[in-house]
N, CA, C and O atoms as a GROMACS GRO file, in nm:
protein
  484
    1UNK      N    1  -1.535   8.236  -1.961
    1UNK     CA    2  -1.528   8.249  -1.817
    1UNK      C    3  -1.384   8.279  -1.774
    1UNK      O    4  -1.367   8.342  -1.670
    2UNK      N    5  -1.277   8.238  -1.848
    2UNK     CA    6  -1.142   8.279  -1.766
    2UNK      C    7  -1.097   8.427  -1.804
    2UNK      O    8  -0.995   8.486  -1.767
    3UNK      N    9  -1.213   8.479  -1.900
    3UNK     CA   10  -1.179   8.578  -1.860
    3UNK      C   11  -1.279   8.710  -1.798
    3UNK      O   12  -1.287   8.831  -1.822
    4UNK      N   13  -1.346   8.619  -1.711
    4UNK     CA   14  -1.396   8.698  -1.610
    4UNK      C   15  -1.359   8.722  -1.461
    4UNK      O   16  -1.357   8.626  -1.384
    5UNK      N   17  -1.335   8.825  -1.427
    5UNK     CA   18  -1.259   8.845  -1.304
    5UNK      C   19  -1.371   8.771  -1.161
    5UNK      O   20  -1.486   8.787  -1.121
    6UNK      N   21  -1.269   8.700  -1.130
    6UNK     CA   22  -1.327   8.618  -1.003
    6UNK      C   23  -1.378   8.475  -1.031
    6UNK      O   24  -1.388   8.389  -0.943
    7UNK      N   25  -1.399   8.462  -1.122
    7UNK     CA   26  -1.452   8.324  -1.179
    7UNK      C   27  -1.288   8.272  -1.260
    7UNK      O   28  -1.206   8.352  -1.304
    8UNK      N   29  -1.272   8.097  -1.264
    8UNK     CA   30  -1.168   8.032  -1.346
    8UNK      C   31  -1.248   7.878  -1.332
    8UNK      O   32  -1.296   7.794  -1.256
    9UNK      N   33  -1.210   7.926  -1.504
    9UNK     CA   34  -1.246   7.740  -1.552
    9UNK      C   35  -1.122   7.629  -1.468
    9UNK      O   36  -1.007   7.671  -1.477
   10UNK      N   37  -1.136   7.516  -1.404
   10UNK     CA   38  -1.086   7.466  -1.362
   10UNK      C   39  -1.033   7.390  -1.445
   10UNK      O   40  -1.122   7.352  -1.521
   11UNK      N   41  -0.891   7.327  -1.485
   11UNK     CA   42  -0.842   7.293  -1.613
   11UNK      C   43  -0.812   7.135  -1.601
   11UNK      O   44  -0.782   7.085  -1.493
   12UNK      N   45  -0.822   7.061  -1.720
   12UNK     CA   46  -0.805   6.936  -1.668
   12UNK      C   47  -0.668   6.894  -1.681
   12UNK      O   48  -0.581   6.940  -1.756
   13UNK      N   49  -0.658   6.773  -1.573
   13UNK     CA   50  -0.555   6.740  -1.590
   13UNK      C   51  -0.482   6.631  -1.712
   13UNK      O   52  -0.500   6.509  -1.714
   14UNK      N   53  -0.392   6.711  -1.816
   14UNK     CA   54  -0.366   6.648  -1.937
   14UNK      C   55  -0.355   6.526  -1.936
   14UNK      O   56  -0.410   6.465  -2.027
   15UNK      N   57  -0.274   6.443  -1.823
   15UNK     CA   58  -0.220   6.333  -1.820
   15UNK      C   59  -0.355   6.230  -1.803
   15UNK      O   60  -0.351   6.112  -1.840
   16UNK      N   61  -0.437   6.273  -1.760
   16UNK     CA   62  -0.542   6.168  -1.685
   16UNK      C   63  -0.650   6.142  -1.788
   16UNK      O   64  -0.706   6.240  -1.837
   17UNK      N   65  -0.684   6.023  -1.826
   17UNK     CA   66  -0.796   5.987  -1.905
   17UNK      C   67  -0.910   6.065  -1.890
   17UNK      O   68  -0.961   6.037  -1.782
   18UNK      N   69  -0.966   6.142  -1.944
   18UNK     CA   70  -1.120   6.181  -1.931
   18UNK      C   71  -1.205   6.180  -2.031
   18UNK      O   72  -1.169   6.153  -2.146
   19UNK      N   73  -1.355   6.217  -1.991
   19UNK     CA   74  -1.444   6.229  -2.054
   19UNK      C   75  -1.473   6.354  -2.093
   19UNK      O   76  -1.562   6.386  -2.172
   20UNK      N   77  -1.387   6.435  -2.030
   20UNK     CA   78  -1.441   6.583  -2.074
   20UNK      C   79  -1.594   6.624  -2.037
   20UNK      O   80  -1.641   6.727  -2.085
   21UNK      N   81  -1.683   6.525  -1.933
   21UNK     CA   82  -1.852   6.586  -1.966
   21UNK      C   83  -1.865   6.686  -1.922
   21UNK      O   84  -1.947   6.756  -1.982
   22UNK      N   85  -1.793   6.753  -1.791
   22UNK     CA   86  -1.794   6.836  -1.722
   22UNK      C   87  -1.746   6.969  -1.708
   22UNK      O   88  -1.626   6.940  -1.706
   23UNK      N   89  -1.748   7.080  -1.699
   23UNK     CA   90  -1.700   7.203  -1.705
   23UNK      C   91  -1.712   7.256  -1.534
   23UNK      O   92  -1.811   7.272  -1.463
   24UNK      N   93  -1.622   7.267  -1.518
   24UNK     CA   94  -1.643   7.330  -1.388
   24UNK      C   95  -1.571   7.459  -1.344
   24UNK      O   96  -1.449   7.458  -1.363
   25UNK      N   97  -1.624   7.572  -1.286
   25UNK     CA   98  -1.573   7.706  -1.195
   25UNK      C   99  -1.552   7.732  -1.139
   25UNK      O  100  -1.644   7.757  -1.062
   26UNK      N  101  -1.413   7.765  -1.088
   26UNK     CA  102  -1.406   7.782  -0.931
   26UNK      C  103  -1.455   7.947  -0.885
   26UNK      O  104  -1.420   8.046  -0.949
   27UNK      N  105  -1.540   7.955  -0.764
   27UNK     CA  106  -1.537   8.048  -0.710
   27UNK      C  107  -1.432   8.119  -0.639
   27UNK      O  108  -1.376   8.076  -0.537
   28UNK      N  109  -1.396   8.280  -0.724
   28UNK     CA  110  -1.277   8.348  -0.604
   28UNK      C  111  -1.330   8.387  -0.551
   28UNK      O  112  -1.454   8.391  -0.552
   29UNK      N  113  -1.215   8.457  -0.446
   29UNK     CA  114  -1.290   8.561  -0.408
   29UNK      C  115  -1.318   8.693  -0.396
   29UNK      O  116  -1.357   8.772  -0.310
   30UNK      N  117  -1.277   8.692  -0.534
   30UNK     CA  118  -1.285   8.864  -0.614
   30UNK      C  119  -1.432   8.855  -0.650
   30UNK      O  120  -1.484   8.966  -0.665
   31UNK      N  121  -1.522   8.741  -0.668
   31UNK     CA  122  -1.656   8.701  -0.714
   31UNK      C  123  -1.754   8.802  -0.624
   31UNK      O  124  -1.749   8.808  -0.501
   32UNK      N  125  -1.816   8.857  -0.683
   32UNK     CA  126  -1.945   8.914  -0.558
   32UNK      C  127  -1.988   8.870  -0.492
   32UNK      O  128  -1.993   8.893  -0.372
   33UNK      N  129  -2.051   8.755  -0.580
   33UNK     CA  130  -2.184   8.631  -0.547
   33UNK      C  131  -2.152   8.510  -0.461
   33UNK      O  132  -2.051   8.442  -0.479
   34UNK      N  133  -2.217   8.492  -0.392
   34UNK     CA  134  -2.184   8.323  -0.304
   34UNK      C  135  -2.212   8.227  -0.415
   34UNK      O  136  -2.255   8.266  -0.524
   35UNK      N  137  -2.194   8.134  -0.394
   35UNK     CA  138  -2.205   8.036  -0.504
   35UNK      C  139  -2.369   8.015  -0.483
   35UNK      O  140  -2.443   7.984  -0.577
   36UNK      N  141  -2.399   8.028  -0.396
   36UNK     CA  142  -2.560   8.014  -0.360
   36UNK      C  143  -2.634   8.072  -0.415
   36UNK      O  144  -2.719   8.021  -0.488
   37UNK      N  145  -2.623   8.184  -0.395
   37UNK     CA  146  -2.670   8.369  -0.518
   37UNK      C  147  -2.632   8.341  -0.671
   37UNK      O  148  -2.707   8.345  -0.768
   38UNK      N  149  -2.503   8.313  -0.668
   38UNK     CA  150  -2.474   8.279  -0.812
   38UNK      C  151  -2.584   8.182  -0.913
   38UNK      O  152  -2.624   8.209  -1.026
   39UNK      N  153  -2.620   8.042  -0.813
   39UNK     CA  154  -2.708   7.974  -0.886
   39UNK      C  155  -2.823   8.004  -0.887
   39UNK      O  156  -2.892   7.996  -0.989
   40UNK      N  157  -2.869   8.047  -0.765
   40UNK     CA  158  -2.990   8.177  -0.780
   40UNK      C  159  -3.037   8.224  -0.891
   40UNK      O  160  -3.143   8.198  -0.947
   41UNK      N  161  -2.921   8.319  -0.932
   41UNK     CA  162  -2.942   8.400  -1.043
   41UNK      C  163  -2.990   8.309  -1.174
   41UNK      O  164  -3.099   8.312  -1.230
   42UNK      N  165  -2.879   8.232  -1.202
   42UNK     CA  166  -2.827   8.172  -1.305
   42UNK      C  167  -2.962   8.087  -1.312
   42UNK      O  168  -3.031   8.129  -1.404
   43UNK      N  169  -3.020   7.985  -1.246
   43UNK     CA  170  -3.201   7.939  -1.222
   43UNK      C  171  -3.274   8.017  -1.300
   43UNK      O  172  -3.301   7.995  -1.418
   44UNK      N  173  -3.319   8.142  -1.212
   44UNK     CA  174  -3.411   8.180  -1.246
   44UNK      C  175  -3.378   8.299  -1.376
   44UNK      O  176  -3.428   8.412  -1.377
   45UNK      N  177  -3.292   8.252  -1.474
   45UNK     CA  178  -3.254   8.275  -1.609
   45UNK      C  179  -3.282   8.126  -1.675
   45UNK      O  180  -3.260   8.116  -1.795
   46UNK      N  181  -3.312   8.056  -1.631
   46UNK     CA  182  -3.302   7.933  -1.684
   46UNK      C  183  -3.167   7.885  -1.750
   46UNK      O  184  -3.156   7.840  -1.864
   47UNK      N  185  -3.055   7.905  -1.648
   47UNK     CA  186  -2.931   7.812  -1.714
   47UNK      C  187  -2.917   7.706  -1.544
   47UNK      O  188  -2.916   7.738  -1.426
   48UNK      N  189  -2.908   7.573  -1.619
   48UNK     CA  190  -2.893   7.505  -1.552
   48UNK      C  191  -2.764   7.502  -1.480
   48UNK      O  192  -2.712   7.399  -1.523
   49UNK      N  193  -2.714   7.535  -1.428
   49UNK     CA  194  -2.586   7.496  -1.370
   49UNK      C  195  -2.620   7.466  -1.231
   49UNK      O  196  -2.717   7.510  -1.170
   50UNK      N  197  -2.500   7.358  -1.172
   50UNK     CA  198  -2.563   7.282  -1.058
   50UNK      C  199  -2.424   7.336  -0.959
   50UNK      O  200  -2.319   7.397  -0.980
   51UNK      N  201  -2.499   7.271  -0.832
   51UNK     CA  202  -2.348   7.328  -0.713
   51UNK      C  203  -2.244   7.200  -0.748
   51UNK      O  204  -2.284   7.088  -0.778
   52UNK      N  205  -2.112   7.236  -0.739
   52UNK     CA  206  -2.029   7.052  -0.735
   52UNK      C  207  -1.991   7.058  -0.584
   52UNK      O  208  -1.965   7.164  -0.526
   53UNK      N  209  -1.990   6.940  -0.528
   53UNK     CA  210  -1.951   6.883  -0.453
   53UNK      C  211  -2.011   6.909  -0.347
   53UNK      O  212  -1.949   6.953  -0.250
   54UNK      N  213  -2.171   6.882  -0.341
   54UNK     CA  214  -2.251   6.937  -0.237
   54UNK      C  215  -2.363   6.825  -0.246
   54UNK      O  216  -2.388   6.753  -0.342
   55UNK      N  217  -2.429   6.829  -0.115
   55UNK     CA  218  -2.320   6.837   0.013
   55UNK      C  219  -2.180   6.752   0.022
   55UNK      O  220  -2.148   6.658  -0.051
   56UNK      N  221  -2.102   6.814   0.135
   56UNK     CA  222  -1.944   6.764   0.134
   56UNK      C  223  -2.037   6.574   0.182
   56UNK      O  224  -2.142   6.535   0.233
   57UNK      N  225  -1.964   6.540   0.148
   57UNK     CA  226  -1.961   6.403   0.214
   57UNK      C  227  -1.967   6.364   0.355
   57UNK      O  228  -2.020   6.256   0.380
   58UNK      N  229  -1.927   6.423   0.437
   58UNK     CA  230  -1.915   6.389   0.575
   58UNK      C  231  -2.056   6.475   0.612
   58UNK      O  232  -2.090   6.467   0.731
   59UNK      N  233  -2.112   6.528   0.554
   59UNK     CA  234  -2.315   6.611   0.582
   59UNK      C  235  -2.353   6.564   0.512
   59UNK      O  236  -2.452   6.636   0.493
   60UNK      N  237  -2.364   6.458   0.416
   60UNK     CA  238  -2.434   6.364   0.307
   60UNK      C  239  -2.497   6.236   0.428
   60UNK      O  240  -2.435   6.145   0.484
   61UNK      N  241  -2.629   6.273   0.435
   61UNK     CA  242  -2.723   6.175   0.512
   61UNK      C  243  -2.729   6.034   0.408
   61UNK      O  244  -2.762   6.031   0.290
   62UNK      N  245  -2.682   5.913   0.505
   62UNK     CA  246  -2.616   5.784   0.476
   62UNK      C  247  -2.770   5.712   0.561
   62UNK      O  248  -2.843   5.753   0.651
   63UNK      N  249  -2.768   5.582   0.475
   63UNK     CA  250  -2.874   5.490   0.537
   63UNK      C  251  -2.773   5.413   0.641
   63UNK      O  252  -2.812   5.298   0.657
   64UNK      N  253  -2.670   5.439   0.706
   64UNK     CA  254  -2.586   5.345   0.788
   64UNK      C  255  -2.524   5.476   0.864
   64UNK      O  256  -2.525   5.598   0.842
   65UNK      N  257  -2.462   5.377   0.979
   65UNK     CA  258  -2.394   5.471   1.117
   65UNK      C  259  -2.271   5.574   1.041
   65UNK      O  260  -2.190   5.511   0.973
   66UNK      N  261  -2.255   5.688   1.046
   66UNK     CA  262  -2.095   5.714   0.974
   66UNK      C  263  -2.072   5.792   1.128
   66UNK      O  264  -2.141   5.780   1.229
   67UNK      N  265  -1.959   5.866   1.110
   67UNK     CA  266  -1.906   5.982   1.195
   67UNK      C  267  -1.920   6.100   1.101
   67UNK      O  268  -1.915   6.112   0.979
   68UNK      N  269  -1.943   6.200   1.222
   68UNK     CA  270  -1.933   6.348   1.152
   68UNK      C  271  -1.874   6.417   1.230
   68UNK      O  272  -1.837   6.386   1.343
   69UNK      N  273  -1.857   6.543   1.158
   69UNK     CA  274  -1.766   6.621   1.237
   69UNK      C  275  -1.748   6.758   1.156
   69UNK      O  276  -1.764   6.756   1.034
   70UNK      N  277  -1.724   6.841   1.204
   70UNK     CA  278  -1.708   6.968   1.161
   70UNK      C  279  -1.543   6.947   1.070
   70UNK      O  280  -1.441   6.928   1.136
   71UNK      N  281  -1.542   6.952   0.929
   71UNK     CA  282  -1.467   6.996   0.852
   71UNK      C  283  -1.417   7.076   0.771
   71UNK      O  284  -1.427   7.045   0.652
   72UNK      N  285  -1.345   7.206   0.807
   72UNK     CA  286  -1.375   7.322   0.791
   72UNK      C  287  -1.343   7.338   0.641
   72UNK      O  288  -1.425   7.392   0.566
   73UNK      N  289  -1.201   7.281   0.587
   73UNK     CA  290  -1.147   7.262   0.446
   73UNK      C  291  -1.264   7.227   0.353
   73UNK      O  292  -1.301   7.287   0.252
   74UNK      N  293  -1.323   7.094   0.423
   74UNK     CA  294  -1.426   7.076   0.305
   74UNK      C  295  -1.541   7.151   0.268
   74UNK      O  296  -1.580   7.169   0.152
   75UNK      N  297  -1.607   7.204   0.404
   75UNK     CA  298  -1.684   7.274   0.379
   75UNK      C  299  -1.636   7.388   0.293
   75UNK      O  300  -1.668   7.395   0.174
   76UNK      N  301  -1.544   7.496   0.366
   76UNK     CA  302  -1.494   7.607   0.248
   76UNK      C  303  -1.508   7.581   0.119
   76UNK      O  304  -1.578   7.659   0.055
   77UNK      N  305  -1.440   7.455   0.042
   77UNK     CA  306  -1.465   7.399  -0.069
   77UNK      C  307  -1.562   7.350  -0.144
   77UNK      O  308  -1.541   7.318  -0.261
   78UNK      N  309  -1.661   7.339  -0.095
   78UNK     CA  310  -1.785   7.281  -0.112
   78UNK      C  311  -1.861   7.403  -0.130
   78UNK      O  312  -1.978   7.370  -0.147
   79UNK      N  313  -1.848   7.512  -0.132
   79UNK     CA  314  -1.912   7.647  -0.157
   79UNK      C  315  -1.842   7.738  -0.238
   79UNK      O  316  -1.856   7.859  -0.219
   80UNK      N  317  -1.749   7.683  -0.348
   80UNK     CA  318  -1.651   7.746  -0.437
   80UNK      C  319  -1.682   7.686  -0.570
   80UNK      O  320  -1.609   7.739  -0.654
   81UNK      N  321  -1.760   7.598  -0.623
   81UNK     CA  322  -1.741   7.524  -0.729
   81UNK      C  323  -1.905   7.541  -0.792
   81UNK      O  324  -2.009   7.579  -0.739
   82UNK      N  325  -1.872   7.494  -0.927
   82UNK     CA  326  -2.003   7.473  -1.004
   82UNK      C  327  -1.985   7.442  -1.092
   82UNK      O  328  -1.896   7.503  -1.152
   83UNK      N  329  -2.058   7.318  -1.169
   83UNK     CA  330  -2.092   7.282  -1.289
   83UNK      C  331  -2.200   7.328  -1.382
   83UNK      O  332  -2.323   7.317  -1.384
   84UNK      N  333  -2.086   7.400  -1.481
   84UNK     CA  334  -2.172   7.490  -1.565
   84UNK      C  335  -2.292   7.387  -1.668
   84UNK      O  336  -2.315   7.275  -1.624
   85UNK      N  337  -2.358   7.425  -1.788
   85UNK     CA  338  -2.427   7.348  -1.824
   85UNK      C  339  -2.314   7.292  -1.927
   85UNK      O  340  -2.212   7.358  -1.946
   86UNK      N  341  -2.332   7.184  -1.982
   86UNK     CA  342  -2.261   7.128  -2.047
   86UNK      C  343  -2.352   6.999  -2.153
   86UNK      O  344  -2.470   6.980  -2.122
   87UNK      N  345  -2.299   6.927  -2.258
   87UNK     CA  346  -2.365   6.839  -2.294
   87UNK      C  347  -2.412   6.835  -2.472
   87UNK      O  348  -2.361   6.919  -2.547
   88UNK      N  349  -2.453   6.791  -2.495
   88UNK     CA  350  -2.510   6.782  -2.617
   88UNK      C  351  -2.603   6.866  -2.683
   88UNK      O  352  -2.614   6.884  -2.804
   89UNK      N  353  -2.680   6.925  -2.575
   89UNK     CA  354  -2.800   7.002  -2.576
   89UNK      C  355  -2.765   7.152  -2.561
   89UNK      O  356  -2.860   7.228  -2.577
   90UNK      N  357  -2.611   7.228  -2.525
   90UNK     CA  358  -2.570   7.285  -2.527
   90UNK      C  359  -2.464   7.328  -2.610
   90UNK      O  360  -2.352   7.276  -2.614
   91UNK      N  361  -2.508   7.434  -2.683
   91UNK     CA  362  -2.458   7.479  -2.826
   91UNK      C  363  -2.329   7.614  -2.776
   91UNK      O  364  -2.324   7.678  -2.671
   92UNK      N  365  -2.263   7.620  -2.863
   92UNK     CA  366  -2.108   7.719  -2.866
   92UNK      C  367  -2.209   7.845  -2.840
   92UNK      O  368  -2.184   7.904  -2.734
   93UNK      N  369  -2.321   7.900  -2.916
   93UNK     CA  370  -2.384   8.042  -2.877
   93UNK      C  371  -2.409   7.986  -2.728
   93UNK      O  372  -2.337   8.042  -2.645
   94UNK      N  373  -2.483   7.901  -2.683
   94UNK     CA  374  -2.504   7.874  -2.573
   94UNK      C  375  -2.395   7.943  -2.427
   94UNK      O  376  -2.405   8.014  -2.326
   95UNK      N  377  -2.332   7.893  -2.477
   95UNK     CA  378  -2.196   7.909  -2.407
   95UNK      C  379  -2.134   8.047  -2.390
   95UNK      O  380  -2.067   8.103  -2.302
   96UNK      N  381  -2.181   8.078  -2.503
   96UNK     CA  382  -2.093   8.229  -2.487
   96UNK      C  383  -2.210   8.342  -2.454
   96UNK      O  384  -2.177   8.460  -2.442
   97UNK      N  385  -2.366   8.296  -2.436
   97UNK     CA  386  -2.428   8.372  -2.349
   97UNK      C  387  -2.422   8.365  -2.239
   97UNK      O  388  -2.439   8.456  -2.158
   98UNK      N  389  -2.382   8.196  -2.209
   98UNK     CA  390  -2.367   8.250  -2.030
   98UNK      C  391  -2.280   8.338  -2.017
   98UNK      O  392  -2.295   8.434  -1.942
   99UNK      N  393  -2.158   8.316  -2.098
   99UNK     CA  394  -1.997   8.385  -2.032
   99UNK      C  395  -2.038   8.530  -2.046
   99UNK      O  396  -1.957   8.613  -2.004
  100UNK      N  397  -2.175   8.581  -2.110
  100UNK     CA  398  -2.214   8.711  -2.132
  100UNK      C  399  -2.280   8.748  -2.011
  100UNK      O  400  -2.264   8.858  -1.958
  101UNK      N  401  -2.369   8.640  -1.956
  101UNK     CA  402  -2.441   8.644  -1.823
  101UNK      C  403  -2.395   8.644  -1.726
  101UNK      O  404  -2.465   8.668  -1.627
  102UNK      N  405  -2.249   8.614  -1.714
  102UNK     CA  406  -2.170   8.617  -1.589
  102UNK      C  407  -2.096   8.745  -1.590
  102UNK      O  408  -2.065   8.793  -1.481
  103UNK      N  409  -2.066   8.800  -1.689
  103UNK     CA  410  -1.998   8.913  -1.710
  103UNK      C  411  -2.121   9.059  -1.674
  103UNK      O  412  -2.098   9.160  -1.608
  104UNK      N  413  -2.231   9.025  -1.735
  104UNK     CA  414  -2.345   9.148  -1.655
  104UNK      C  415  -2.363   9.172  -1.537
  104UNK      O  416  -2.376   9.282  -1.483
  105UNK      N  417  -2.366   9.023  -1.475
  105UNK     CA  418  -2.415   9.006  -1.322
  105UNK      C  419  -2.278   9.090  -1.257
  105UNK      O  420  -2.293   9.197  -1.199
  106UNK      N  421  -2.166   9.038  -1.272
  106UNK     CA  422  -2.061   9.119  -1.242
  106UNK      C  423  -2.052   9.231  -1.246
  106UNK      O  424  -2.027   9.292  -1.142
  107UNK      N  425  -2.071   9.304  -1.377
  107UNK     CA  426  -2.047   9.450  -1.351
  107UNK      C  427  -2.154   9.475  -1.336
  107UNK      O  428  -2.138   9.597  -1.335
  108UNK      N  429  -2.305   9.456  -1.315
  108UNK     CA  430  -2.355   9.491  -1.178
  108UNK      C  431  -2.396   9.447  -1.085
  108UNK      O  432  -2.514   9.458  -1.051
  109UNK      N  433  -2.324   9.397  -1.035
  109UNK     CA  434  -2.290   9.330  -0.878
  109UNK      C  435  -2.403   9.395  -0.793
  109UNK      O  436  -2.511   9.348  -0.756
  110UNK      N  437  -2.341   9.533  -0.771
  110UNK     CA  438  -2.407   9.601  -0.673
  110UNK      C  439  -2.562   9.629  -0.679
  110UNK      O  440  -2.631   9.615  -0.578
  111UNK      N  441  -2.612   9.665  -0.788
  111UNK     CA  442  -2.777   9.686  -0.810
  111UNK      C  443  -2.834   9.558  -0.761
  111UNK      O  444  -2.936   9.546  -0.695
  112UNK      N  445  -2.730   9.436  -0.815
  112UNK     CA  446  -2.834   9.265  -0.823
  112UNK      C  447  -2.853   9.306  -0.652
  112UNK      O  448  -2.958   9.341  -0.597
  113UNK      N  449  -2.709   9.290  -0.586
  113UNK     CA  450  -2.743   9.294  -0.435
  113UNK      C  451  -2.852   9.343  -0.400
  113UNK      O  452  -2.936   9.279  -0.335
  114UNK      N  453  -2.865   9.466  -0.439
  114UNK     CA  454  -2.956   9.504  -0.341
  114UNK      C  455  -3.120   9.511  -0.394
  114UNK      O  456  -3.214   9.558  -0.329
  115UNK      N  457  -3.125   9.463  -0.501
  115UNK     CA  458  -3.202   9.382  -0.564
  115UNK      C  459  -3.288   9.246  -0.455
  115UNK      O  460  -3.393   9.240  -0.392
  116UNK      N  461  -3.175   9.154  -0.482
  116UNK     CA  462  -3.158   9.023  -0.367
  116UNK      C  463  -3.200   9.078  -0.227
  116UNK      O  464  -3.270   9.016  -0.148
  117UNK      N  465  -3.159   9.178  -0.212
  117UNK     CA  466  -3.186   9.216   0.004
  117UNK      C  467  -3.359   9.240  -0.012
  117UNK      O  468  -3.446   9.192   0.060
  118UNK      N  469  -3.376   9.332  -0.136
  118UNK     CA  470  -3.485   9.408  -0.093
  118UNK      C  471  -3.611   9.284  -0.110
  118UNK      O  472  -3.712   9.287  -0.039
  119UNK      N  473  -3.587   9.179  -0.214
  119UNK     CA  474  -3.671   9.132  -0.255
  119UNK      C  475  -3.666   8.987  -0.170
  119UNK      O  476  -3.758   8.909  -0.193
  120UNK      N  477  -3.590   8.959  -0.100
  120UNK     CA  478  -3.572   8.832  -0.013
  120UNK      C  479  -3.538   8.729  -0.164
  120UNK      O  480  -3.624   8.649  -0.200
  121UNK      N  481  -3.453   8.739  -0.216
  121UNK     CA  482  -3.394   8.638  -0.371
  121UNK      C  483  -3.424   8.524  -0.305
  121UNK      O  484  -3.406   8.415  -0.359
   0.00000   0.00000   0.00000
């Protein structure tokens, strides 16, 4: 994935204890796809990858009173990210078909579109 134009693996931070379970992408916006379309696609190929950080927290329906409010930062952010598949059950070929599947959809961007319009995706 980092080296697909518009997409970057988000890198961890060395210093900080982790688990490593997670792989995550940030959406540019050299990307065609909304992150919405993106998982679209990526579904109905059967690769699991999920949205991260959705919904933002402050639109996350709570069993108690909160405040809300229009947050424009988070929202923007909350439509840039994704957790690719990851795990035990996911093998190195695994991996390097998606990075193959992200790289098709890309260079053809334009057919999927209008693919997606004509067919209501």
């Amino acid at each position: 994935v980092d080296k697909i134009e518009g997409l970057t693996v988000v890198k961890y931070d060395k210093t900080e204890k982790r688990t490593y379970k997670n792989i995550l992408i940030e959406i540019e916006d050299e990307w065609p796809f909304s992150r919405e379309d993106t998982l679209k696609l990526m579904h109905a190929d059967n690769m699991l990858a999920r949205p991260y950080y959705w919904p933002p927290l402050h639109k996350k329906e709570t069993s108690y009173q909160t405040i809300t409010g229009k947050i424009q930062y988070a929202e923007k952010i909350s439509e840039k990210y994704i957790l690719m598949p990851s795990g035990d059950f996911v093998s190195t070929n695994d991996i390097k078909m998606i990075g193959d599947y992200l790289q098709l959809i890309r260079k053809n961007a334009k057919e999927i579109k209008e693919k997606i319009v004509h067919e209501h995706f």
